[in-house]
N, C-alpha and C positions, 0 to 999 in steps of 0.2 A: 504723480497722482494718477489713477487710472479714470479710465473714462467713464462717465456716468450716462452720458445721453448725445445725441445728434442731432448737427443743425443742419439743415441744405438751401443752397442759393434754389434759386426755381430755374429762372429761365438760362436756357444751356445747360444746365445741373441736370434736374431731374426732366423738364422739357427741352427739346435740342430744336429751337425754335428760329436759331441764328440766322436763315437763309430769310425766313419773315420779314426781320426787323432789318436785314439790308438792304432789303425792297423797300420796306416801309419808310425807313429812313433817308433811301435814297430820292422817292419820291417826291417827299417833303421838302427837302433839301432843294429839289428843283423847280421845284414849283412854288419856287419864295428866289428864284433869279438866281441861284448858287451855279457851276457848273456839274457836272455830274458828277458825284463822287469816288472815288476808287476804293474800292471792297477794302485791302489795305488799309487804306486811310479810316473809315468807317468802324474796322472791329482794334485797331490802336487808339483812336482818338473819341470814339461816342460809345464804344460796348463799354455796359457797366454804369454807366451816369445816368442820372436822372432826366430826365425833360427838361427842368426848369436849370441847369448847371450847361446842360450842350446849347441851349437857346442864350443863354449870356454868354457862352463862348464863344456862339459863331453867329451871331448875329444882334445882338443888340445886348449891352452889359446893364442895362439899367431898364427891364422894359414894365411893361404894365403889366396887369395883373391879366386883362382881356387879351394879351400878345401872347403870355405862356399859357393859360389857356387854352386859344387859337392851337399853335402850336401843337401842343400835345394830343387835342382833341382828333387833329388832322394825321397826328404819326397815330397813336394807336388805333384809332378807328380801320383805317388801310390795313393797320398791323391785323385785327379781328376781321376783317373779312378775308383775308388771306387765308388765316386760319380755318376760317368755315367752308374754304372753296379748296384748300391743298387737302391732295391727299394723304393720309398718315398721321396730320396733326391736330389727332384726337386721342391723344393717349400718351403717355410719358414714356421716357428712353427703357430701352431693355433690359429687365432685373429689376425695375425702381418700382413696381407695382405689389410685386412679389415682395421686393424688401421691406418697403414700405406695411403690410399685410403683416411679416413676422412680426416687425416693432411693436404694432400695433394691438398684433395677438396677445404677447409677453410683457405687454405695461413698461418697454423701453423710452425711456421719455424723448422726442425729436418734434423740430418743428422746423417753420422756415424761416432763412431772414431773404426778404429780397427786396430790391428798389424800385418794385412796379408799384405803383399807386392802388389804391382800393377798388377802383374801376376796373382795374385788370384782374385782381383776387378776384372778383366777381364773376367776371367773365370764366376764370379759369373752373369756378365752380360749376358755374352751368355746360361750359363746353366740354370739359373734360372729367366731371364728376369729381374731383378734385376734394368735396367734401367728405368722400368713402375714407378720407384718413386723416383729414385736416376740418379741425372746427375755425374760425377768425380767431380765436382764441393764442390757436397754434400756428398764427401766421404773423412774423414781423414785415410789414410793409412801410410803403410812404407815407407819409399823413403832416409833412413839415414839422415835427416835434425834433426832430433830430437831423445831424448833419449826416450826406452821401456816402457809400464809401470813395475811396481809401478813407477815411476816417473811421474809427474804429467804435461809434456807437450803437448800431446796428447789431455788431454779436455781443456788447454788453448787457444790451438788452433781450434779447435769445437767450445768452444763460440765462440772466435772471428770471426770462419768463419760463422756465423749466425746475427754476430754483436750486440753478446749479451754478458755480463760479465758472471763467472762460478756462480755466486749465483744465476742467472736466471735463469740458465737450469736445466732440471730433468735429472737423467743419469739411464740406465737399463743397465745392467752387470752382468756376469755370473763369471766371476774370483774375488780370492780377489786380485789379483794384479791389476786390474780395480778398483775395487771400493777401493784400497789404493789411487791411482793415480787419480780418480773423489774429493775425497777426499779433497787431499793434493791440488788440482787445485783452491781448495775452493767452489765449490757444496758442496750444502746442502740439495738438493733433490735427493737422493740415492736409486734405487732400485735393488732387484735382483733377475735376473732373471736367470735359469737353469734348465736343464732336471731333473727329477724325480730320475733315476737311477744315478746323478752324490752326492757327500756331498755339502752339503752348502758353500758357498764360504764367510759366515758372521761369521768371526772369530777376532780375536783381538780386540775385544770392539770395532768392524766397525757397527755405526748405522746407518740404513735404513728405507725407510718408509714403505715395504714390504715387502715378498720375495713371487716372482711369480714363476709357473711352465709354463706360456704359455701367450698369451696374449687374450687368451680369453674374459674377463672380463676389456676387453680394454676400454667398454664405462664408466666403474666405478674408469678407472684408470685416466683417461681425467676430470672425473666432477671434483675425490680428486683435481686435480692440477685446477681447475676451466677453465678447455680450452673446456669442449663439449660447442659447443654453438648450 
C-alpha cells in the first residue's frame, strides 16, 4: 500500500534537543541523591520514556501523584530554560522547516506523535513557533489516555488522526522505543532519524528504509515515498 501521509517524533526528530534533556535529566537525577549519570546510561535507559515510567523505574515504583509531578516539573523546567539561554535552539533540524512548509503547501496530510506532555507542546509553540505548521489538533502528545512507547498506541492514533490506517503512513524517529512502537502499530515505512553525536537507535533486527542525520535531503525523501508532486 502506498503512502498517504507523515508522522514525526518531535524531539530528536525534527528538534535535536538531546544535549538538553542530558543536562536536564542529569541534574534531576542528582539532586534527588542518585550518583551522576553516565551520558550512555541516560540515552539507553531514559531517552524515549515518559516522566511518569523513568520515575517508577528509578526511584520509587509506586509513588504519589505530588512525587511525579515534583519530578517532571523539576526535569522540564531546567529542560526550558536551557532552551531559552542555548544557542541554536530555537528552530528545528536542517531541511524540517522547509519540509514541513511543502507538506503543508500541497495538503500532504502529517502530524506528530510524541511523549512530551501538553506543557511542553506549549512551550514548543511559543518558543519555537511550532504553530506555523502544527495546530494541537495535529499533535499526538501525553495526556495518560494511552500507554508510552514501545507500545504501539501512539501511532494507532496518528493514523487515525489523519484518517489513515498505520500501513499508509511513513514514520521518522529517533528512539528505538519509537520505532518498536511505529512497528508493532503496523507501519511499514520506517525511518530514522537522529543527531550525529547520538548511536543508532536501529537495533533488534528493526528495519528501516533509511537512517537520516537531518532533513536536508527532504525533496529525495518525498519523491522515495512518491509524495513530491
Amino acid at each position: 500500500m502506498s503512502v498517504k501521509g507523515l508522522v514525526f517524533d518531535f524531539n530528536g526528530t525534527l528538534f535535536f534537543d538531546s544535549e538538553l534533556h542530558l543536562i536536564a535529566f542529569s541534574e534531576c537525577f542528582t539532586s534527588r541523591g542518585m550518583t551522576p549519570l553516565d551520558r550512555d546510561f541516560i540515552i539507553k535507559n531514559i531517552f524515549g520514556q515518559q516522566n511518569e515510567a523513568i520515575y517508577r523505574t528509578h526511584f520509587n515504583p509506586t509513588p504519589s501523584k505530588n512525587e511525579l509531578r515534583s519530578f517532571s516539573k523539576e526535569k522540564e523546567g531546567r529542560y526550558f530554560e536551557l532552551c531559552r539561554s542555548s544557542e541554536g535552539y530555537d528552530r528545528l533540524c536542517a531541511g524540517a522547516e522547509e519540509m514541513l512548509d511543502y507538506l503543508k503547501q500541497n495538503s500532504i496530510p502529517y502530524c506528530i506523535a510524541t511523549g512530551s506532555e501538553y506543557e511542553n507542546v506549549e512551550f514548543y509553540i511559543e518558543h519555537i513557533g511550532l504553530d506555523r505548521w502544527f495546530s494541537l489538533d495535529d499533535i499526538v502528545y501525553t495526556d495518560g489516555s494511552f500507554r508510552g512507547k514501545p507500545e504501539p498506541d501512539i501511532y494507532r492514533i496518528a493514523a487515525a488522526r489523519l484518517g489513515l490506517s498505520p500501513d499508509e503512513i511513513a514514520v521518522f524517529e529517533d528512539g528505538t522505543s519509537g520505532l518498536i512502537a511505529a512497528r508493532d502499530a503496523g507501519v511499514k515505512t520506517l525511518f530514522a532519524v537522529h543527531e550525529r553525536t547520538l548511536p543508532s537507535p536501529i537495533v533488534n533486527g528493526i528495519k528501516v528504509c533509511d537512517e537520516l542525520y537531518d532533513f536536508s535531503n527532504w525533496k529525495e525523501i518525498l519523491s522515495s515515498l512518491g509524495l513530491l508532486k
